[in-house]
C-alpha positions as CSV (number, residue, x, y, z in Angstrom):
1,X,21.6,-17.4,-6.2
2,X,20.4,-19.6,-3.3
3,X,18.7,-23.0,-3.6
4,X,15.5,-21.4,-2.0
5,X,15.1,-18.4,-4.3
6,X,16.0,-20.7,-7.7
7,X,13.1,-23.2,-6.3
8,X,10.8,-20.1,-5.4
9,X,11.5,-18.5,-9.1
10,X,11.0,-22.3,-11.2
11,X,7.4,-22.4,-8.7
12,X,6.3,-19.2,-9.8
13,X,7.2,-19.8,-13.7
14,X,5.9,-22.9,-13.7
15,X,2.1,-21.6,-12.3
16,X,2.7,-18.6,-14.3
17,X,3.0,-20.8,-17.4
18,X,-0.5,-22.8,-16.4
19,X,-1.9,-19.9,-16.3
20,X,-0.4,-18.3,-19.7
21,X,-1.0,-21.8,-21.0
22,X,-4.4,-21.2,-20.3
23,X,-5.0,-18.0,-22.0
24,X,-3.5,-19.0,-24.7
25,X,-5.9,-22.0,-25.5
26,X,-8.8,-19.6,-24.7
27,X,-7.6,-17.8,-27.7
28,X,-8.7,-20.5,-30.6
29,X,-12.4,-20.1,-29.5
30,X,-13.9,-17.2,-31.3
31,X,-17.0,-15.6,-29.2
32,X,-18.9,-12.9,-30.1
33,X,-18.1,-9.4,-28.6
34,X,-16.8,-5.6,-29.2
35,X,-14.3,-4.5,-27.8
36,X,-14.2,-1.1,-25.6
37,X,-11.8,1.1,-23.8
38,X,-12.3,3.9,-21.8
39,X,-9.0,5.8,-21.4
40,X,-6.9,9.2,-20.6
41,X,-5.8,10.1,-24.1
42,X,-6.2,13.5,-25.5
43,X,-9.4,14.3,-27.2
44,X,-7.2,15.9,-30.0
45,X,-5.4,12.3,-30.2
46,X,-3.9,12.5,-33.6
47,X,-1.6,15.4,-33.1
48,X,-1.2,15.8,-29.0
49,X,0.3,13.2,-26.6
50,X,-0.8,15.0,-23.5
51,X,-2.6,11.8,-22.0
52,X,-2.9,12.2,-18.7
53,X,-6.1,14.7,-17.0
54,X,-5.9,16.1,-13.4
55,X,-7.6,15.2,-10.2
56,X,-8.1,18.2,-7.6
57,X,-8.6,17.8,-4.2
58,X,-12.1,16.8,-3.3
59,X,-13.0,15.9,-6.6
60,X,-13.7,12.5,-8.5
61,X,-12.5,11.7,-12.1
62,X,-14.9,9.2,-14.2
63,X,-12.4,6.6,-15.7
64,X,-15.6,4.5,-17.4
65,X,-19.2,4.8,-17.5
66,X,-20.0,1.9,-20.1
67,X,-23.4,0.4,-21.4
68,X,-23.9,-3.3,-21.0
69,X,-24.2,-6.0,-21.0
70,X,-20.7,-6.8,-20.6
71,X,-17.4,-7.8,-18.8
72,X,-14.0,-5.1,-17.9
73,X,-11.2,-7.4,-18.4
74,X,-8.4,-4.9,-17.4
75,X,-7.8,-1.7,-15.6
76,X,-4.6,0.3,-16.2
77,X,-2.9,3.5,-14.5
78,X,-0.6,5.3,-13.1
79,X,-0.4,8.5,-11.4
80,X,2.2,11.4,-11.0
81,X,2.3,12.1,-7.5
82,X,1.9,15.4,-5.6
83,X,2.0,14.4,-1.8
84,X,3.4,11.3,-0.2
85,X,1.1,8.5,1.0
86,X,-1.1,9.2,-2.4
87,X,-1.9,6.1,-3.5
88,X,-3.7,5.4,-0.2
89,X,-5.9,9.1,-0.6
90,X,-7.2,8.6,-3.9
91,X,-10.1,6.0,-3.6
92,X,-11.5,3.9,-6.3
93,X,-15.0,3.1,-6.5
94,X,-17.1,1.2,-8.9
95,X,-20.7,1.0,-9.4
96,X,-22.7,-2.0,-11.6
97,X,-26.0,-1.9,-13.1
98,X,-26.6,2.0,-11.4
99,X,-26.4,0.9,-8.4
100,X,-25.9,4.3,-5.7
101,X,-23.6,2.3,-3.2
102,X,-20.2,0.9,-5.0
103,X,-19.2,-2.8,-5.0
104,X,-15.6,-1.8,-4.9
105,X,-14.4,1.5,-2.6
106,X,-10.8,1.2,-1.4
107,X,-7.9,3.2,-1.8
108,X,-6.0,2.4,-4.9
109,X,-2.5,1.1,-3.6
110,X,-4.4,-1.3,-1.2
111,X,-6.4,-2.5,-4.5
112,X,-3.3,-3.5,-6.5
113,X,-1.9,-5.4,-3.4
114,X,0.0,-2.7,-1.1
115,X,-1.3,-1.0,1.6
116,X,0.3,2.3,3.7
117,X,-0.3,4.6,0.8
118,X,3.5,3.6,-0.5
119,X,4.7,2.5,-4.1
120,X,6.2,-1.4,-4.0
121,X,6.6,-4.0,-6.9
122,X,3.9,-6.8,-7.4
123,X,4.5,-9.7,-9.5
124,X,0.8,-11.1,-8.8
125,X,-1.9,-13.0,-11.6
126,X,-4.9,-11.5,-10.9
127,X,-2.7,-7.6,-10.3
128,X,0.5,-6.5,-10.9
129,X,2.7,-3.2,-10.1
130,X,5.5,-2.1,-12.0
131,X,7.7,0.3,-12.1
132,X,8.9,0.4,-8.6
133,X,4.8,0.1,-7.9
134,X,4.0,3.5,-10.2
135,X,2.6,1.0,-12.5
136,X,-0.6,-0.7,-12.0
137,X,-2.5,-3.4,-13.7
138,X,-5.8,-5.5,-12.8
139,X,-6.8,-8.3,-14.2
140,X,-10.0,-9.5,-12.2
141,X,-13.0,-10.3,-14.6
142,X,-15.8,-8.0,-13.8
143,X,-19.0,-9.1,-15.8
144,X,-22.2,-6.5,-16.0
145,X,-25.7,-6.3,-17.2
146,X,-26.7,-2.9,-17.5
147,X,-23.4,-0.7,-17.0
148,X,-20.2,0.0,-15.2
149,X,-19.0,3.4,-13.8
150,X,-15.6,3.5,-12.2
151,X,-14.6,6.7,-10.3
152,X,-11.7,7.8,-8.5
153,X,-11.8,10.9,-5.7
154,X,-8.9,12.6,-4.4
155,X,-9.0,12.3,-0.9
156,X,-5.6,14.2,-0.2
157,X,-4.8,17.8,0.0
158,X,-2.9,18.6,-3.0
159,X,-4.0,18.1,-7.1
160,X,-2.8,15.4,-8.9
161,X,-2.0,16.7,-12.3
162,X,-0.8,13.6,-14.3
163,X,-3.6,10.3,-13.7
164,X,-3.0,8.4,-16.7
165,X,-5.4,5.4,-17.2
166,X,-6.6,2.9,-19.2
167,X,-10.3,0.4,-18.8
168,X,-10.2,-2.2,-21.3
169,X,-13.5,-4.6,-21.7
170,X,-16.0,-6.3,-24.0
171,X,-19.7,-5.8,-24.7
172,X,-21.0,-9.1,-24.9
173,X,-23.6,-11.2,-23.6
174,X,-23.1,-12.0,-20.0
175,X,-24.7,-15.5,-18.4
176,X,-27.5,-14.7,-16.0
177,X,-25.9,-15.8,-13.0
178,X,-22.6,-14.3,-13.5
179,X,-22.2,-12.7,-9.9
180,X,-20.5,-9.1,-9.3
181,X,-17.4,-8.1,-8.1
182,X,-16.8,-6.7,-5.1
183,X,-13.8,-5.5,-3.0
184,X,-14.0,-3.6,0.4
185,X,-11.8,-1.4,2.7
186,X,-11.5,-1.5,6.0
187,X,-9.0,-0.2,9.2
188,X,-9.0,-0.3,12.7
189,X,-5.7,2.0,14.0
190,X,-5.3,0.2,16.5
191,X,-6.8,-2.8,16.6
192,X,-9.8,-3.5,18.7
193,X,-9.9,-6.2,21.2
194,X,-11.3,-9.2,19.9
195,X,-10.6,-10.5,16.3
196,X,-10.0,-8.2,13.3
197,X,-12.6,-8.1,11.0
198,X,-11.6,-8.3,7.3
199,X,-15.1,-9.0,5.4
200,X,-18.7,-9.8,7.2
201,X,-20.7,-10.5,3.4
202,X,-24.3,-11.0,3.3
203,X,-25.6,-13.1,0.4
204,X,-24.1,-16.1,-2.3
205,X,-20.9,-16.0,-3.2
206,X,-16.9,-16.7,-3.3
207,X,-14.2,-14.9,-1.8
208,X,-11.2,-14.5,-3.7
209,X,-8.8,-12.3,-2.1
210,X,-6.9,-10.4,0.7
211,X,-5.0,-7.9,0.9
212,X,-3.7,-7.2,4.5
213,X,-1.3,-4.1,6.0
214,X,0.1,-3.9,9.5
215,X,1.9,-1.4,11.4
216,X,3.7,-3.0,14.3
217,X,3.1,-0.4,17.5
218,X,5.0,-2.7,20.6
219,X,8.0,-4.8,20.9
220,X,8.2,-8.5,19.9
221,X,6.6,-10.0,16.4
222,X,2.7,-9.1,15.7
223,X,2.5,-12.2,13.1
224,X,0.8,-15.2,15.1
225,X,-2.6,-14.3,14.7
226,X,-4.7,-17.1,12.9
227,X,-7.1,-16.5,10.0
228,X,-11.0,-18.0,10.3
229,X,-13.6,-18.1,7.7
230,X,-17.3,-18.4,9.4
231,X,-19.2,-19.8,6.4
232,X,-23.1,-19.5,6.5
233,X,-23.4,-18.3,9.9
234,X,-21.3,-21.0,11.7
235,X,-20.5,-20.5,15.2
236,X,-17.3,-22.1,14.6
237,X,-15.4,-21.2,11.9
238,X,-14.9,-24.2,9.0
239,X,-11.2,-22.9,7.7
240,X,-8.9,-22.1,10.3
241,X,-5.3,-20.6,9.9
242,X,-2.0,-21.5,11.9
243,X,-0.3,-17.6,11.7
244,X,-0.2,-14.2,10.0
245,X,2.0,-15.5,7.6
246,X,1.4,-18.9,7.0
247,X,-2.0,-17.3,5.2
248,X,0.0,-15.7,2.9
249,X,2.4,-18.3,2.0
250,X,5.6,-17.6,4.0
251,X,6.9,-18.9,7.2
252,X,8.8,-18.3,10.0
253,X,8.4,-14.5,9.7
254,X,8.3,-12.3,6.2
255,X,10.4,-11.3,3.8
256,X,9.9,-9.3,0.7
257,X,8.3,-11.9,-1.9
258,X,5.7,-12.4,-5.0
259,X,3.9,-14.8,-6.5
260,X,1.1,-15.6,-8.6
261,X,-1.3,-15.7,-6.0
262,X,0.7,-14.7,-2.4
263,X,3.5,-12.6,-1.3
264,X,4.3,-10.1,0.4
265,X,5.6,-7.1,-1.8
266,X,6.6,-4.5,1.2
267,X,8.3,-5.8,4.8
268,X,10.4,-3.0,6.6
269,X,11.4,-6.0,8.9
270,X,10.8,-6.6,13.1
271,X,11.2,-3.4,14.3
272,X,8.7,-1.3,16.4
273,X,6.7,1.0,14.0
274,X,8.3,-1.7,11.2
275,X,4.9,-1.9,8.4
276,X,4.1,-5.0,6.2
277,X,1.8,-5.5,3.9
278,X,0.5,-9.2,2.0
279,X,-1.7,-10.3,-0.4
280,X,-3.4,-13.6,-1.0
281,X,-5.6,-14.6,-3.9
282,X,-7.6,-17.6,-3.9
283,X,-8.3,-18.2,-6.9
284,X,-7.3,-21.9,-7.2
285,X,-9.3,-22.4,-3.5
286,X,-12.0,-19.5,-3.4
287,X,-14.3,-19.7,-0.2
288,X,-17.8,-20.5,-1.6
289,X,-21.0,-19.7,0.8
290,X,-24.7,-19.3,0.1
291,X,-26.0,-16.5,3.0
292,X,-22.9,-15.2,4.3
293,X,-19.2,-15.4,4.8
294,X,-17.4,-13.6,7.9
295,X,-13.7,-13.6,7.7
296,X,-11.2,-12.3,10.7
297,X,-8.0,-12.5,11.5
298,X,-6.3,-12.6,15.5
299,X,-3.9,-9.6,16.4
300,X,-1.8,-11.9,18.0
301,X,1.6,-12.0,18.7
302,X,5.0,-12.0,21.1
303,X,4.1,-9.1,23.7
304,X,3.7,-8.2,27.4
305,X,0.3,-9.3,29.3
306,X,-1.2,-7.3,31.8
307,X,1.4,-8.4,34.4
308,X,4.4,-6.5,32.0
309,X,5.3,-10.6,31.5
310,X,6.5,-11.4,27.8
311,X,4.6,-13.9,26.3
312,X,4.2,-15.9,23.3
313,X,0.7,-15.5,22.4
314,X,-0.8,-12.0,23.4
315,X,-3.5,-9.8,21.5
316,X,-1.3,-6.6,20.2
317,X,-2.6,-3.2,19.3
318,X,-0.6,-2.8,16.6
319,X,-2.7,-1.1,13.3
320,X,-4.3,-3.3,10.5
321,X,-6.4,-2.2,7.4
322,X,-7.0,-4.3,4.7
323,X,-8.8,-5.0,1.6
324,X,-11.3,-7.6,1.1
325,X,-12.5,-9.6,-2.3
326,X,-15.5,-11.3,-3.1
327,X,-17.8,-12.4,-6.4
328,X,-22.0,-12.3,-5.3
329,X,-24.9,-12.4,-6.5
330,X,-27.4,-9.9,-5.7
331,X,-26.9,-6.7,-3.7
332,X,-24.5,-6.8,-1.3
333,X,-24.9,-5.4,2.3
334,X,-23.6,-1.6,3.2
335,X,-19.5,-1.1,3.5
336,X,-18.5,1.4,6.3
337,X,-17.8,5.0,6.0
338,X,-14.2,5.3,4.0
339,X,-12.2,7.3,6.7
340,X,-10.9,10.6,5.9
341,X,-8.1,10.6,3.4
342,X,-5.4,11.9,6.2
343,X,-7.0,9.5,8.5
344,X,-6.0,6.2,6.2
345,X,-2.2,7.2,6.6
346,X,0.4,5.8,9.0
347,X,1.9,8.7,9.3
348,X,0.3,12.1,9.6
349,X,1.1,14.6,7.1
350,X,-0.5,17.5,9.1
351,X,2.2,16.9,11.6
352,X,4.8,17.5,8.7
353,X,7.8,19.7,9.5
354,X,9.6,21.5,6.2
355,X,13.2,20.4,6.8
356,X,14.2,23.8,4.6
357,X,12.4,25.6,7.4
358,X,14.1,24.5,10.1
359,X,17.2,26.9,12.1
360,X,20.0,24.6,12.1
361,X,23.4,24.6,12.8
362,X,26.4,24.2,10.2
363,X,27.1,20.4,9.6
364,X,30.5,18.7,10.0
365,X,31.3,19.0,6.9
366,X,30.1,20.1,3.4
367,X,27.4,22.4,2.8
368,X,23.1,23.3,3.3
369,X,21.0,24.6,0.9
370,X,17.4,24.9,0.2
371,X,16.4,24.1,-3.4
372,X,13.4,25.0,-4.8
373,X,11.7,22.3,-7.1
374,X,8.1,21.2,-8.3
375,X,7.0,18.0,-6.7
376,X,8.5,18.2,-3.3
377,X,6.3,18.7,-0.7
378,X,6.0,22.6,0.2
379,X,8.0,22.8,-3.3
380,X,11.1,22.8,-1.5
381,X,13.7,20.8,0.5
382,X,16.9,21.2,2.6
383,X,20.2,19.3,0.4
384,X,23.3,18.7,2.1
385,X,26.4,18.3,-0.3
386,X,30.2,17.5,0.1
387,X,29.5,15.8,3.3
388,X,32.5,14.1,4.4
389,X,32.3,10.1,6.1
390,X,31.4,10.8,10.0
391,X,29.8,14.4,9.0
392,X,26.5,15.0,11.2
393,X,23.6,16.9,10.2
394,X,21.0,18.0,13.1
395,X,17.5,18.8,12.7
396,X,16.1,19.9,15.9
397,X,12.3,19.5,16.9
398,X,10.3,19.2,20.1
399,X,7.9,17.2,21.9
400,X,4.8,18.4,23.8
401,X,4.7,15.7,26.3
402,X,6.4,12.5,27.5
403,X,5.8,9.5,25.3
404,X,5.7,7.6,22.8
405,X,7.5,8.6,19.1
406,X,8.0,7.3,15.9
407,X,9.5,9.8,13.4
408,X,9.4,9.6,9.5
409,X,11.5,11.1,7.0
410,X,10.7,11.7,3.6
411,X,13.5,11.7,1.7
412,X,14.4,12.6,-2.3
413,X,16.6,9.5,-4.0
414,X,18.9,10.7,-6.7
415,X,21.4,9.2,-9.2
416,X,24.3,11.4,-6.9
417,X,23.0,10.5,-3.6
418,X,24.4,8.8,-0.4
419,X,24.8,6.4,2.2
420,X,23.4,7.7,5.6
421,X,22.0,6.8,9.1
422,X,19.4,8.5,11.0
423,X,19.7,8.7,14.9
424,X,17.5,10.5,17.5
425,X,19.3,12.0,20.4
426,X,22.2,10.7,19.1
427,X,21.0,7.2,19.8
428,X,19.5,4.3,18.4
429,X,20.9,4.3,15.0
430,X,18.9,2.8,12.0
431,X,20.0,0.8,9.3
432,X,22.0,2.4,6.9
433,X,19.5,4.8,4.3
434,X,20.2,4.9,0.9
435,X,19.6,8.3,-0.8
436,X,20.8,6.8,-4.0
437,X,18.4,6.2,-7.3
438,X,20.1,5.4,-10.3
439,X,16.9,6.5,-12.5
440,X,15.0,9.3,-12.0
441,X,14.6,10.9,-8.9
442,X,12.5,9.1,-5.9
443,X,10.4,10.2,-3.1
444,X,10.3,7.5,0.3
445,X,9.6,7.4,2.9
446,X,12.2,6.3,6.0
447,X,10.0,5.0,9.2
448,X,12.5,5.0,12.1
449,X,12.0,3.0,15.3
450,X,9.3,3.9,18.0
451,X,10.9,5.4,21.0
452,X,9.9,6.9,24.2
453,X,10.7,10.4,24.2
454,X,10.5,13.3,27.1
455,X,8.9,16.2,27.1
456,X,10.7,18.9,25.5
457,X,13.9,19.6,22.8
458,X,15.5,17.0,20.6
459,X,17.6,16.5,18.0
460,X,17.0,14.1,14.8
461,X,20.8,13.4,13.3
462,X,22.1,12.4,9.5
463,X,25.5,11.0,9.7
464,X,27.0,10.5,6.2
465,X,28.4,7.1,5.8
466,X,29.5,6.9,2.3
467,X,28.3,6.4,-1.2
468,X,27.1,3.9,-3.5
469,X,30.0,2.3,-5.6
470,X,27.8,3.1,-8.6
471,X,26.9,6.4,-7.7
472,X,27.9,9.6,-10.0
473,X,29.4,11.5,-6.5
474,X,27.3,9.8,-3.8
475,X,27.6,12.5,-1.3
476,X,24.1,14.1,-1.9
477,X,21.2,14.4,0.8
478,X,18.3,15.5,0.3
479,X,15.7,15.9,2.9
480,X,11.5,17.0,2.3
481,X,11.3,17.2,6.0
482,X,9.5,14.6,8.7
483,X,6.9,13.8,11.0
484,X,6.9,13.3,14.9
485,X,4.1,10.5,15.3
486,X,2.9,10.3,19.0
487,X,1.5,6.7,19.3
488,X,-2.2,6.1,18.6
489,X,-3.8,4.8,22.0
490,X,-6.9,2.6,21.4
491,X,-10.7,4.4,21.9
């Protein structure tokens, strides 16, 4: 283990144990208080252990609706998935004291700390996802006065049979001015010129989080953009950032990391159509402010100017959505329209082409089938066995017009699968794909490189390279199918 990674590890124990430390004192002062929790299980809870209640598309699921005064200490859940990108289509809202606008409306994944609708481990304080991400936990303190209702609405096109979920609180007296919690959505795909906007908060407060996701759309590094924090109305800002990532505790670039209060739990590294997403929490340094608060970022970065020169410092169109939080007192102003569920995605599903569907041509080597199978999108998905090292598989699909391309492929991870590589015309290779899960299997999604593509017939490839020395056989490959993105242009 590296010098680097021991230090980061003794940093994050050592704040980990403050904290801890903390709680722990906290626990020798007896207050007065019942405890509450709002959950999932089965109404017939002594004989059945079918916890878990369906979401269908279009509809919302109550997880709490709780009399106060009083303060939700935790949230828990986790969700069988039906359709990929689902943690970013199923939107959590909640509402205090019956208020008819929520405090909180953001997709779930982007709540607990990762954006682009995909599953990813966080090690965080204040949230945490375990379980390779399928796992989530929130810790924020949420004080009321009259109630709490917490909702969560399918946005996607397919049910979602198995939410599981726990809300765990305490009905007690709550100090008078206690302010709300708050957390709010936004995207812009792509970016806007000018600064992107993260939060613009109207009333007394503290900010206490971010949660940021980019998709890079052009050549050359998106992450020199500085963060600014207008406090009060200022017409310059008082806190000013020196880069993308120096706001969320890294430098010189990202890498996959966690901590108790930054990180940066999913990096796919510096390719074009590469996403990233980051988390901050201030909670040591929270941003107070007594009328307002506007926080943006810069989309700025290594790109081409007008002229087609590369430069060091040029604002990118690349696509950012994010998730901002904040404690206030008093109502808070109105949060944009939630886009539509599809609409939130990188990638879009209704472009989806059924790899099982698709006329191909006999591989090098081994054998096609189509198996049949719950869960997979369609409920079916094309498997390629026995491949030898070399073997090519060719999935042909076609382009309307000459552009740009960046194609996704959802693939199935199982304890017998292999080592592959994608290519697109028989060029540009990616990094070697792993279709190897040791556990049960795993949907994911592979994001290739952005290319420019002519009009017409082409060919996505899967050359085998191998298997996984721990792998059962290692010479499985399953394929759901994949989507031809053209590039998003700005409005």
């Amino acid at each position: 283990m590296s010098f680097l990674r021991c230090l980061v590890l003794a940093l994050f124990a050592l704040f980990a144990g403050l904290a801890t430390a903390q709680d722990l004192e906290q626990l020798t002062q007896l207050k007065e208080g019942r405890n509450f929790r709002t959950s999932s299980t089965n109404k017939d809870w002594k004989t059945s252990n079918v916890d878990f209640v369906p979401v269908l598309p279009g509809k919302t699921l109550t997880l709490a609706d709780v009399k106060g005064p009083g303060t939700i200490r935790r949230i828990w859940m986790t969700i069988l998935p039906s359709e990929p990108g689902y943690s970013r289509l199923m939107t959590l809202r909640i509402y205090w004291d019956g208020e008819t606008e929520p405090s909180v409306q953001c997709p779930i994944g982007d709540f607990f700390g990762v954006g682009h609708g995909v599953d990813a481990v966080v090690n965080s304080i204040p949230v945490r996802a375990s379980a390779d991400g399928r796992a989530r936990s929130c810790y924020w303190v949420m004080p009321f006065r009259k109630s709490a209702r917490i909702t969560v609405t399918n946005d996607g096109s397919f049910a979602t049979w198995c939410f599981y979920y726990q809300v765990d609180g305490v009905r007690e007296k709550v100090n008078a001015s206690a302010p709300y919690f708050h957390a709010m959505y936004r995207q812009e795909f792509p970016t806007k010129a000018g600064n992107y906007l993260i939060a613009d908060i109207k009333g007394k407060g503290q900010y206490v989080g971010t949660v940021l996701s980019v998709r890079s759309l052009n050549e050359g590094w998106f992450g020199e953009g500085n963060d600014y924090f207008y406090v009060d109305g200022e017409a310059e800002p008082s806190l000013k950032g020196t880069g993308f990532e120096d706001y969320f505790g890294e430098a010189w670039a990202l890498r996959v990391a966690n901590g108790p209060y930054s990180g940066c739990p999913m990096f796919e590294g510096g390719y074009t159509g590469a996403r990233a997403s980051c988390y901050r929490w201030h909670v040591s340094d929270p941003v107070r402010f007594e009328r307002s608060l506007r926080v943006e970022i810069q989309h700025m970065g290594v790109g081409q100017n007008a002229k087609g020169e590369w430069v060091n410092n040029v604002e990118r169109p690349d696509e950012y959505s994010s998730v901002g939080f904040w404690y206030q007192v008093g109502p808070h102003a109105p949060y944009p329209a939630m886009p539509n569920g599809p609409d939130r995605l990188p990638f879009d599903y209704r472009r989806f082409i059924e790899a099982e569907t698709l006329k191909i041509p006999p591989p090098d080597s081994g054998k096609t089938e189509v198996v049949k199978e719950n869960g997979l999108r369609g409920d079916a998905e094309l498997e390629w066995t026995n491949a030898d090292v070399g073997a090519e598989l060719n999935l042909p699909f076609t382009t309307p017009e000459k552009g740009q391309y960046q194609i996704m492929v959802l693939i199935t991870k199982r304890s017998d699968g292999g080592i592959g590589r994608f290519l697109i015309d028989g060029q540009a290779p990616s990094s070697p794909v792993s279709f190897f899960n040791s556990e049960e299997q795993q949907h994911q999604e592979i994001a290739l490189e952005l290319r420019s593509l002519e009009a017409g017939k082409h060919t996505l490839t899967l050359r085998c390279l191998g298997k996984p020395a721990d792998a059962d056989d290692g010479r499985r490959f399953s394929i759901d199918g994949f989507i031809v993105q053209p590039l998003r242009k700005r409005p």
